[in-house]
KEMAR-388150 format. One record per residue: residue in three letters; x, y, z of N, C-alpha, C in turn. Coordinates in pm, whole numbers, plus 50000, padded with zeros to 5 digits. Atoms other than C-alpha are relative to their C-alpha. Example, Ala and Ser with C-alpha at 12.3 -4.5 7.8 and 13.67 -1.06 7.14 Angstrom:
<pts>
ALA500894988150000512304955050780500905012050000;SER499184988149994513674989450714499235010950073;
</pts>
This chain:
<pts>
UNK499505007649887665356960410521500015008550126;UNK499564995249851665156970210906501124998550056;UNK499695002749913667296967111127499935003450170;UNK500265003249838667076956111514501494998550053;UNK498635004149963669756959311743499904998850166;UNK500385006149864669366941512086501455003250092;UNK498294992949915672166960412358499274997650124;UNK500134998549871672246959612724501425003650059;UNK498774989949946674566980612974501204994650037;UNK498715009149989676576951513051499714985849980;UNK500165017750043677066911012994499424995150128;UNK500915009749927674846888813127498755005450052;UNK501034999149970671656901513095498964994449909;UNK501245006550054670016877812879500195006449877;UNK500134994250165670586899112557500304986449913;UNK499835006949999671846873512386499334986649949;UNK500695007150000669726847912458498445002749937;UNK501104992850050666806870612362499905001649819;UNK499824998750129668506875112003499934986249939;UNK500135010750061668676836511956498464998449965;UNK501645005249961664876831712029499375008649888;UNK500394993250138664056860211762500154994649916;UNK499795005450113665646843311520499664984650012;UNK501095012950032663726809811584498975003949953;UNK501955004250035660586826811573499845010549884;UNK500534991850085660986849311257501744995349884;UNK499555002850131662656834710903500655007649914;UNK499554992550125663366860210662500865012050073;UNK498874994849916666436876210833501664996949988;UNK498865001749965670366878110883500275001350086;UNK499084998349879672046874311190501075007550009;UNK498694991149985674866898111292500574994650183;UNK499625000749889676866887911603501135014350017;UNK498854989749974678436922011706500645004450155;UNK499275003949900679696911712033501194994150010;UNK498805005550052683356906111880500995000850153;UNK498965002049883684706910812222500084985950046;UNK500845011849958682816882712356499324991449904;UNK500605004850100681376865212074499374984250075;UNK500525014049938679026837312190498724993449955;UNK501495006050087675656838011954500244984749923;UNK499795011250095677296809011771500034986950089;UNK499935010549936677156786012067498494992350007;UNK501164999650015673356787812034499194992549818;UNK499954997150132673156791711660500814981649905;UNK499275016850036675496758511574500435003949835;UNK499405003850123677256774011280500934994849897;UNK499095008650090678716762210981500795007849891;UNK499604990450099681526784510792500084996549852;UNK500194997650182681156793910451500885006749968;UNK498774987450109683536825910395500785001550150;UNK499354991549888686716837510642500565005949972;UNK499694987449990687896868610672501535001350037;UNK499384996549899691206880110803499375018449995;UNK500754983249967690256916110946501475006950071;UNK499064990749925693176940610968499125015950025;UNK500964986149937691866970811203501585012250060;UNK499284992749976695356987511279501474999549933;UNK498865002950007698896991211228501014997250073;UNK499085006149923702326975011325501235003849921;UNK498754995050037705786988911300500704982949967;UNK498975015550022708356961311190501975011849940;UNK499524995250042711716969511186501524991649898;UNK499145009450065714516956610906501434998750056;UNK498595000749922717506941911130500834999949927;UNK498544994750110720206945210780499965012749954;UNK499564981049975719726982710800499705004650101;UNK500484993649857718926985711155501585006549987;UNK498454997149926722307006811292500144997050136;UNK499595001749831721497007411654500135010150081;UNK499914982849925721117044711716498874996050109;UNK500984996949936717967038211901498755009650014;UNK500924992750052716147066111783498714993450045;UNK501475006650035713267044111752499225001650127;UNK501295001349843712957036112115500095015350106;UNK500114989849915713727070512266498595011149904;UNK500744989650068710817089812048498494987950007;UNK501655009749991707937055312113499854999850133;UNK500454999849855706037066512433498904989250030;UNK500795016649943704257029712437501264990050061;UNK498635005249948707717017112543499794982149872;UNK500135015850123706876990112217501744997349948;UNK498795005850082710656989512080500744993950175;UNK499505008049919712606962412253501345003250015;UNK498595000150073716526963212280500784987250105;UNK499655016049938718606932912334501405001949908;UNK498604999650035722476926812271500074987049873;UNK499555005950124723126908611887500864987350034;UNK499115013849972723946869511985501385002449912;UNK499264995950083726346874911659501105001850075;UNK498904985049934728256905711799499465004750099;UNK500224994349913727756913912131500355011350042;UNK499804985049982729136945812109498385007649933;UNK501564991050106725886955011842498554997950043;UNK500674997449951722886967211990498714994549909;UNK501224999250083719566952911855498635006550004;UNK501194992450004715936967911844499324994349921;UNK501815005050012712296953111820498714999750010;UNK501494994149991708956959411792498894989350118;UNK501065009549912706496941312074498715002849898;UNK501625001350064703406937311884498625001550060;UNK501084996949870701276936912162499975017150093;UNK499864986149968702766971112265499905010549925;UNK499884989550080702816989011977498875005249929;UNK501014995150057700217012011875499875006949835;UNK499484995950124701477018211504499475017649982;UNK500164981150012701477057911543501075005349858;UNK498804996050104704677058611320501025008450062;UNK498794990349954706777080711556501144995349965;UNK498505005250025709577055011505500274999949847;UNK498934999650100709677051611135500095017549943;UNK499714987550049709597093811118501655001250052;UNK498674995449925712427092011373501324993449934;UNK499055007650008714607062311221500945006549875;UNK499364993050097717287079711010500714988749841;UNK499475012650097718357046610820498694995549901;UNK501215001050093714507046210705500064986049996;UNK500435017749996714247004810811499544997050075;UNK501275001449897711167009610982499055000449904;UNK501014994950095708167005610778498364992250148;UNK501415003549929704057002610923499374991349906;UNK500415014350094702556970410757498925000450099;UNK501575002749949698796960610843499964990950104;UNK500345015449924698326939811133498654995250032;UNK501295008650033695966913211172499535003150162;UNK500324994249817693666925211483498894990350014;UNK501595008549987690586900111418500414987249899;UNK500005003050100689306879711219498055000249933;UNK501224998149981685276878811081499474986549878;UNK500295015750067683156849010919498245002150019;UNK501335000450052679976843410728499614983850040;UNK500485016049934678466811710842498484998150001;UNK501505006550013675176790510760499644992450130;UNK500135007049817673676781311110498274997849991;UNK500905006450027670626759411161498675010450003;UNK501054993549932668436793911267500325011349861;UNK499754988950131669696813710914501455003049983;UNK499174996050018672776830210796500285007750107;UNK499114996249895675376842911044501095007549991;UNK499164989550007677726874011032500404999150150;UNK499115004749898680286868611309501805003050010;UNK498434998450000683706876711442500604998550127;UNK499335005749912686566871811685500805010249999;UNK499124991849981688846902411798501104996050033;UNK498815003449929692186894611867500694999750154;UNK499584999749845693796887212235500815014849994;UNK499194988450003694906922012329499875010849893;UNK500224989650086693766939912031498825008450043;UNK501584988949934691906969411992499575003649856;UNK501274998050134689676985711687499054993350004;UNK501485008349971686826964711830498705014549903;UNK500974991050098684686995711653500284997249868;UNK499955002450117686076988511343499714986749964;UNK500845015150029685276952611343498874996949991;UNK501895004350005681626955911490499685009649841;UNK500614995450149681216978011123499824993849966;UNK499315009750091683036954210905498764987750008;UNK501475011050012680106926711061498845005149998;UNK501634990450030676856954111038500384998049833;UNK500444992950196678146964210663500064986949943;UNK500135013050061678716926810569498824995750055;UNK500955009049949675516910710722499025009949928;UNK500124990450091674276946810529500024993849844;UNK499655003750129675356933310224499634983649982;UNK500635017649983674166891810299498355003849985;UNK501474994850029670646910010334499525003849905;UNK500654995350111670426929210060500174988049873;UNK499405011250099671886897509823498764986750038;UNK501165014449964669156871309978498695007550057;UNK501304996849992666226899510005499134998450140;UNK500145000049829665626897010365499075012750049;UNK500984986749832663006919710627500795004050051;UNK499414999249930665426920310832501845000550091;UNK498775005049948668766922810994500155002850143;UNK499565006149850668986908011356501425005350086;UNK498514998349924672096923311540500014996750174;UNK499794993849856673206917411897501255005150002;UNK498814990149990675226942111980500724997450136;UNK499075009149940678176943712198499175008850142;UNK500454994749887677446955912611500915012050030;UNK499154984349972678086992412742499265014449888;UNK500044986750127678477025512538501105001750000;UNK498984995350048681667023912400499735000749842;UNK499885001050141682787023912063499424985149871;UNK500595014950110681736985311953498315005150010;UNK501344993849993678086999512086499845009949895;UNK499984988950116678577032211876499804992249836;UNK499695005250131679587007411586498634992649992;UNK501335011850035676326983011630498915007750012;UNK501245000449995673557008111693500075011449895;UNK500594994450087673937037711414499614999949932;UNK500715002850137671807041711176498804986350026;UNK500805014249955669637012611318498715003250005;UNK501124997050012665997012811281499495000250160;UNK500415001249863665157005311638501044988450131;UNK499215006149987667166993311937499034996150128;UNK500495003049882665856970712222500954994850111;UNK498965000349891667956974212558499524991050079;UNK500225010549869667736944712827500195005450138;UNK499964993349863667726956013199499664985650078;UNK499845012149864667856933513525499625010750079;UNK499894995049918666346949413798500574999350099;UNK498744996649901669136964113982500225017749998;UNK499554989650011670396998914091500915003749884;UNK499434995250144672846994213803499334991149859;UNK500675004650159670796979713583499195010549902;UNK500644989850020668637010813580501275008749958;UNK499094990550062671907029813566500295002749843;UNK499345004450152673167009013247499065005149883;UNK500964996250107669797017613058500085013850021;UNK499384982150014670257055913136500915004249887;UNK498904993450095673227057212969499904996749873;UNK500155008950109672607029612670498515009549914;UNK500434993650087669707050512607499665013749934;UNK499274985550044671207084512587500555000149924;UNK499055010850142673707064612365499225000949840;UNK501145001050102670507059112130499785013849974;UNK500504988050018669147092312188500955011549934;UNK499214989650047672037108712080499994999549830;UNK499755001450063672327089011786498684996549884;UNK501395003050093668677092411657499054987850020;UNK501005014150033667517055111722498994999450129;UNK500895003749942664487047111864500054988150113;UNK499695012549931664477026112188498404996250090;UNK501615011449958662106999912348500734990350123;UNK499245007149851663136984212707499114986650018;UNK500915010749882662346948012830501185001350098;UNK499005001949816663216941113235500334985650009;UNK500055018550008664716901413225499715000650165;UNK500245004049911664056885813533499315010850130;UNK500694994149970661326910313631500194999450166;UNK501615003849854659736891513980501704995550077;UNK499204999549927663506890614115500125009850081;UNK500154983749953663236929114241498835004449952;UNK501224989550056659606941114201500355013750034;UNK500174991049934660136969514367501455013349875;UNK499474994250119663416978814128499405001349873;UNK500654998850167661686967213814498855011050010;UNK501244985750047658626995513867500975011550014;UNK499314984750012661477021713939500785005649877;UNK499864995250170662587013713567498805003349942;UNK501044998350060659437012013459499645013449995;UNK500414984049908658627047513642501065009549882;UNK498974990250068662127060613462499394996449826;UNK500415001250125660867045513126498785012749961;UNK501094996050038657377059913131500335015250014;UNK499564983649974659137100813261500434995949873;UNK499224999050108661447092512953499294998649884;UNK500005005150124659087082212678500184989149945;UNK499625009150056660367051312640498714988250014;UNK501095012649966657877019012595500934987350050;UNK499895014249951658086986112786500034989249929;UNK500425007750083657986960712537499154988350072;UNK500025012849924657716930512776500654998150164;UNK499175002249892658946917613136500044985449987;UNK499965016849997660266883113137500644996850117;UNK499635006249896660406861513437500544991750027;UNK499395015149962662736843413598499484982449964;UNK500235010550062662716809713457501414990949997;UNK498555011250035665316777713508500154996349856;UNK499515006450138664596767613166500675006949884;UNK499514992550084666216793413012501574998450004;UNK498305002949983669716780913164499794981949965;UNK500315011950107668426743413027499984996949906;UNK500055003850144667886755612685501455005049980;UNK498214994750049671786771212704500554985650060;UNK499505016649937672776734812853500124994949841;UNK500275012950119671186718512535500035011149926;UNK500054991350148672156746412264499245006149962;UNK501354991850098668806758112181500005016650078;UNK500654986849961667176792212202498654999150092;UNK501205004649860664296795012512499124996049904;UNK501615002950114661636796612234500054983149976;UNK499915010950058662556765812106500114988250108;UNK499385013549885663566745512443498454999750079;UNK501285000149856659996756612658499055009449937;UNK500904991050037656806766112635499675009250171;UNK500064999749876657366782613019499825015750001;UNK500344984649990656946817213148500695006449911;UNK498614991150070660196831512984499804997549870;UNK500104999150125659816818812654498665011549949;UNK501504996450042655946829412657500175016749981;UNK500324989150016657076863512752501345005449872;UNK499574993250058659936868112514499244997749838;UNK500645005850098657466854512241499075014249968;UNK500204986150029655916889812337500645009649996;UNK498604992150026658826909512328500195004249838;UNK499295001650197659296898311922498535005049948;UNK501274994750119655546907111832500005014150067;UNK499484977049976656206945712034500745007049896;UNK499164991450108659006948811810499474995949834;UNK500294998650141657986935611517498625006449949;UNK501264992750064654486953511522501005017250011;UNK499434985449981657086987011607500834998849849;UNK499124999150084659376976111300499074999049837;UNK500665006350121656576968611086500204989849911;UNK500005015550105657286931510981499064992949970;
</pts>
């Protein structure tokens, strides 16, 4: 099995849309949506769940209010300011103490500090992730929690499961779009990846974003392959990537041109391939035979 992992330096450059259209025009594959920040391949995709997940990626203090005392300990030693304190409707003389959930980074300082020991760290739920049959193949997918974080540990959790959907149904391939940037959900969607193809917009930071995205790669061994979306918006930018590609080594796969029907086929659900036979489809139609003559499919 290969894998492909389609990144760009930030949202809204067509990545995305580029990963749906692959998976119209090539069968024997799994989908991975590893854009758990943003998750949006499934609006395209039209799937249908099969398996759900809950996905715990951190921990959460909780503390037991019939052995709390009320020393406070807890909240003078938690530098997230997560413990709450509030006066005991009950007994308003007796001091209470609470954990914000949203504030608390489960480090444990409070249950080392709590001398009554009625603090414990229990798993909290930071996601959740879901296998799903969608009209373009199987679908590895997830949803990060409002305010949570371990977004790296989630984009795994959907590589090593969509990993494991591949190897179980014999697949070429596993399809990822990955999430935008070079943080840690990036780190999580491109190691170990057979080849990664970055999206660019010609722009001063569009050129920036591929600098870094493919230093990102380069650090981490994978092979990269650049298309420019909406080429014939900036000629003059798009040859100064091109220029930085060709000093770097890197190949061009494709340039795809501006095209309305590519915000027509996101109107009506489809992938471009499938909505037009117009410039944009035609050229990301060469895009998928660059990579797949580079991936050997």
């Amino acid at each position: 099995m290969k894998e492909l992992v389609v990144l760009s330096g930030k949202g809204g450059t067509g990545k995305t849309s580029i990963v749906a259209s692959f998976a119209a025009l090539y069968d024997d594959k799994v989908v991975a949506d590893c854009d758990v920040d943003a998750a949006d391949l499934h609006l395209v995709l039209s799937p249908r769940l099969t398996n759900w997940k809950v996905f715990h990626g951190s921990k959460l203090a909780i503390i037991d209010q019939d052995g709390c005392t009320g020393c406070g300990r807890c909240a003078d030693v938690c530098r997230f300011d997560a413990i709450v304190q509030e006066s005991d409707p009950a007994d308003p003389t007796r001091t209470r103490y609470f954990v914000d959930p949203l504030a608390c980074e489960g480090c444990g300082a409070c249950v080392i500090a709590c001398p009554a020991d009625t603090i414990l760290l229990t798993d909290a739920m930071t996601g959740e992730w879901t296998i799903s049959e969608s009209r373009l193949g199987p679908l590895v997918h997830a949803r990060l929690g409002i305010g949570q974080e371990s977004s790296g540990k989630l984009v795994t959790m959907v590589r090593s499961q969509a990993a494991v959907l591949a190897k179980e149904r014999n697949v070429a391939l596993s399809l990822i779009d990955g999430s935008p940037g070079i943080g840690c959900p990036v780190i999580a969607s491109l190691t170990g990846a057979d080849l990664a193809l970055v999206v660019t917009e010609p722009t001063v930071s569009g050129l920036h974003d591929l600098e870094r995205v493919a230093g990102v790669a380069k650090k981490l061994g994978v092979p990269v392959t650049v298309t420019i979306n909406k080429h014939d918006i900036n000629p003059d930018a798009a040859a100064r990537i091109e220029e930085w590609c060709t000093s770097s080594g890197i190949s061009v796969a494709a340039r795809i041109p501006y095209d309305d029907d590519v915000t027509a086929a996101q109107v009506n659900g489809l992938s471009v391939v499938e909505h037009s036979d117009g410039p944009a489809a035609t050229a990301i139609r060469d895009v998928w035979s660059s990579v797949r003559e580079t991936l050997g499919l």
